[in-house]
C-alpha positions in Angstrom: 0.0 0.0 0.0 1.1 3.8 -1.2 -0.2 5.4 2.4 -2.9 6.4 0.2 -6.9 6.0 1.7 -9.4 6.1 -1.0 -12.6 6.9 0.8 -15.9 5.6 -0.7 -18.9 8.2 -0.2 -22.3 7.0 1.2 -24.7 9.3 -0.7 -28.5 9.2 0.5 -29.4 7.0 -3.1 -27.0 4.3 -1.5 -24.1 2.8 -3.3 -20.5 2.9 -2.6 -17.3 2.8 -4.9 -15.8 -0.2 -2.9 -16.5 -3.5 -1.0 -16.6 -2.7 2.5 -16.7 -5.6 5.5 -19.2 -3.1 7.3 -22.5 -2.7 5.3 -21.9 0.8 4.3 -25.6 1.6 3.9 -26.8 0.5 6.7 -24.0 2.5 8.3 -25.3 5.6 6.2 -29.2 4.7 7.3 -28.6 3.9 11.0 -26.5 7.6 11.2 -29.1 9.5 9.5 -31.8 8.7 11.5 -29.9 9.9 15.1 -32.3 12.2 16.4 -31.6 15.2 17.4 -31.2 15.0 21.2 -33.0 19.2 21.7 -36.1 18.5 18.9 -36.4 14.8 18.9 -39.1 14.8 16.7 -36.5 15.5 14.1 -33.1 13.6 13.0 -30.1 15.4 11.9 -30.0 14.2 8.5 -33.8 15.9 8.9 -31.7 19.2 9.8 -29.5 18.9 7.7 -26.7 18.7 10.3 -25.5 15.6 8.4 -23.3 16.3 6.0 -21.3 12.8 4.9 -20.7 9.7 5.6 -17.5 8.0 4.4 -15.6 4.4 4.8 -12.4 3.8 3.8 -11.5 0.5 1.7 -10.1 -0.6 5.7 -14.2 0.0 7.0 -13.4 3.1 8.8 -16.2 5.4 9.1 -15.9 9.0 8.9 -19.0 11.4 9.6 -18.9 15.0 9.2 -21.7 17.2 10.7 -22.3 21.2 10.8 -23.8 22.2 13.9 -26.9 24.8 13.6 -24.6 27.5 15.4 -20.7 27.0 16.4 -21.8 27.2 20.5 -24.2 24.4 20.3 -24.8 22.7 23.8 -26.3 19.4 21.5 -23.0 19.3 19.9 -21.4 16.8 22.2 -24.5 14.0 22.2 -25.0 14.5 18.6 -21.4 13.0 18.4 -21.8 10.5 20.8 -25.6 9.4 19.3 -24.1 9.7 15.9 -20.6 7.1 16.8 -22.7 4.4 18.6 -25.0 4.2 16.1 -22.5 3.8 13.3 -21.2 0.7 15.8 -24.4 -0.4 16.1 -25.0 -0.9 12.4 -21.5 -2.4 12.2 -18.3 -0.3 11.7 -15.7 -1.0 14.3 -13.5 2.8 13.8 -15.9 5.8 13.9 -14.6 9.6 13.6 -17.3 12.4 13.5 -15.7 15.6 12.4 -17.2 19.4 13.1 -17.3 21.2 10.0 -18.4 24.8 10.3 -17.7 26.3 6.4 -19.7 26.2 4.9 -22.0 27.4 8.0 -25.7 25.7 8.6 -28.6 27.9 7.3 -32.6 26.6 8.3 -32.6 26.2 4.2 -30.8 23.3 4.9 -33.8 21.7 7.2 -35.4 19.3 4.2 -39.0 19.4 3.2 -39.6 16.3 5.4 -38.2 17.5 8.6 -40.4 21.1 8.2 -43.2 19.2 8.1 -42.0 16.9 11.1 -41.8 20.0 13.2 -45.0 21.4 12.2 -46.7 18.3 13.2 -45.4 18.6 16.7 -46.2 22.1 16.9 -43.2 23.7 15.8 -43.8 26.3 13.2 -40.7 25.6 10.9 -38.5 28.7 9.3 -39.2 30.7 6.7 -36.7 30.6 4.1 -33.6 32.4 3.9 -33.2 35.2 1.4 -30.1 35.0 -0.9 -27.7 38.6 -1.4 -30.0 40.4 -3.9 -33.1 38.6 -2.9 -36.1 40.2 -1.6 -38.6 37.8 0.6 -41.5 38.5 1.4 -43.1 36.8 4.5 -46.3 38.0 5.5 -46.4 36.3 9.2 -44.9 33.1 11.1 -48.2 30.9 10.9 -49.4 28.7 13.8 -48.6 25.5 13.5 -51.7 24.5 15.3 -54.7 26.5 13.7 -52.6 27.8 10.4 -53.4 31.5 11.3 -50.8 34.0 10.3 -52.6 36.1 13.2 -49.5 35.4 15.3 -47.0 37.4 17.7 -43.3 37.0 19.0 -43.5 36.3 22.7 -39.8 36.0 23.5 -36.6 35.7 20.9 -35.7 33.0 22.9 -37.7 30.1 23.3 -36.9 26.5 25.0 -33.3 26.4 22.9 -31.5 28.9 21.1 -32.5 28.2 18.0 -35.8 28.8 18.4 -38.4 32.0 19.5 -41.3 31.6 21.4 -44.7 32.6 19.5 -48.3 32.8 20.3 -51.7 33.1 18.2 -53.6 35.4 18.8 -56.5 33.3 17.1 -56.4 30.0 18.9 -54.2 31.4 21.7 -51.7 28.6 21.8 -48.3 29.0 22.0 -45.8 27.6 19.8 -41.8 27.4 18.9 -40.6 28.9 15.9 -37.2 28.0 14.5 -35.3 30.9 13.9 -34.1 31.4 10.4 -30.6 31.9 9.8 
């Protein structure tokens, strides 16, 4: 051998450029569906916190994930979730990297895991205008009752991603995810 490691992506169709001993996929699968330990109706792929998941020819696994924000508390049991479920499904050498360039945006959070938080009461984020971009966003809409007759309580809501919200229609408060 050269020294050199040719690393076999996992991409979420499946598939993989060499044999592994581990099932790669299953590897891939059993990672992306961690959940994430501060909105656990949610998993990171979900997020979008996932970025890859990579074996070597050798079986070792290498995860990269962004956090939502550099100083987040989850950060440390996402790693931990994420690296016994990889042994779970089978590889023996985990490493989960922190990768913070590019930085995570909420347009990131897939179509699936919006609608995963607006089931649980959660009223997802709006999108995130581009440089040059105008977006228009009338109201954050209750995720209960779908009125857009709705009012910041607090910035801050039970984590610091998210704002606490009420309608004024059906009274109920509700998280929103902040967009950034």
């Amino acid at each position: 051998m050269t020294g050199e490691r040719r690393m076999a992506s996992v991409g979420a169709a499946g598939g993989v450029g060499t044999a592994q001993t581990p099932d790669a996929q299953a590897i891939r699968v059993a990672v992306a569906n961690v959940v994430d330990p501060e909105i656990r109706v949610v998993t990171i792929e979900d997020l979008g916190i996932l970025r890859d998941v990579t074996m070597d020819k050798v079986g070792r696994v290498t995860v990269t994930i962004t956090p939502t924000y550099a100083g987040c508390p989850a950060m440390d049991v996402i790693r931990a979730d994420v690296a016994a479920a990889a042994r779970a499904a089978g590889a023996f050498d985990v490493d989960v990297r922190t990768e913070l360039s590019p930085a995570w945006s909420t347009d990131r959070i897939s179509e699936t895991g919006k609608a995963k938080l607006a089931a649980a009461g959660i009223a997802p984020p709006s999108p995130v205008r581009a440089p040059g971009q105008v977006l228009l966003q009338i109201a954050v809409r209750c995720p209960h009752c779908g009125s857009p007759a709705t009012q910041e309580l607090s910035r801050f809501g039970s984590t610091a991603c998210k704002s606490l919200w009420r309608c004024t229609d059906c009274r109920e408060p509700f998280d929103h995810v902040k967009a950034f």
